[in-house]
N, C-alpha and C positions, 0 to 999 in steps of 0.2 A: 615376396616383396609387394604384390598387387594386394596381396590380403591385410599388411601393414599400414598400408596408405590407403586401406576404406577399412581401417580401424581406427585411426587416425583422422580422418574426417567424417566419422559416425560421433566418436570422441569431441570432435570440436563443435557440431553441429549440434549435440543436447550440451553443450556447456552454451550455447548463443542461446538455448530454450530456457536453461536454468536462471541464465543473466536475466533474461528480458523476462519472467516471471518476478523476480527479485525486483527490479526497475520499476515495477508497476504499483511502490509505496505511495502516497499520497505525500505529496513534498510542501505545495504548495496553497493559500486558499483560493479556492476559485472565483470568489467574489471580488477580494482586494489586490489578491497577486504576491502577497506578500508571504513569504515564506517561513514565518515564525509561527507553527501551528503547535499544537500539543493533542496526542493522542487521547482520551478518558473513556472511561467505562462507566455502565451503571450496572447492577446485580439487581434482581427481579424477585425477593423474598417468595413472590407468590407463584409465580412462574418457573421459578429458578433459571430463568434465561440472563447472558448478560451483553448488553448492546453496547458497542461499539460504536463511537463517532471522532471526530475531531473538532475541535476549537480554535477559533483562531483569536490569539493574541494583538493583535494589531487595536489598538485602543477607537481607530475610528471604524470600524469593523465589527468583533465578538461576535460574529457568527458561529453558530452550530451546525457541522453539516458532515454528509457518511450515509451507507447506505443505512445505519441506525438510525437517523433520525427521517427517513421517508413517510 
């Protein structure tokens, strides 16, 4: 019984770790606050690398930001 109940809160304890990984999407822009972003990418022909950023939609805003565009 002791062994089910610290398997069961081993069990819940990487599920708080899995969540709070997942939770750490980018929802928001930091700039405007507004939360209408959109993900893009660019591909790097020469490089072959491809960066990641996000865009924010907000018309008084259009910012570019991520850790791609540093």
């Amino acid at each position: 019984m002791k062994k089910a109940i610290v398997l069961l809160l081993l069990l819940a304890i990487a599920g708080f770790v899995l969540f709070s990984c997942v939770k750490e999407v980018v929802t928001y822009c930091p700039f405007c606050g507004q939360s209408n972003i959109k993900e893009k990418s660019e591909y790097d022909t020469h490089t072959g690398l491809t960066t990641l950023y996000y865009e924010c939609k907000n018309s008084n805003c259009g910012r570019k930001f991520g850790a791609g565009k540093i």
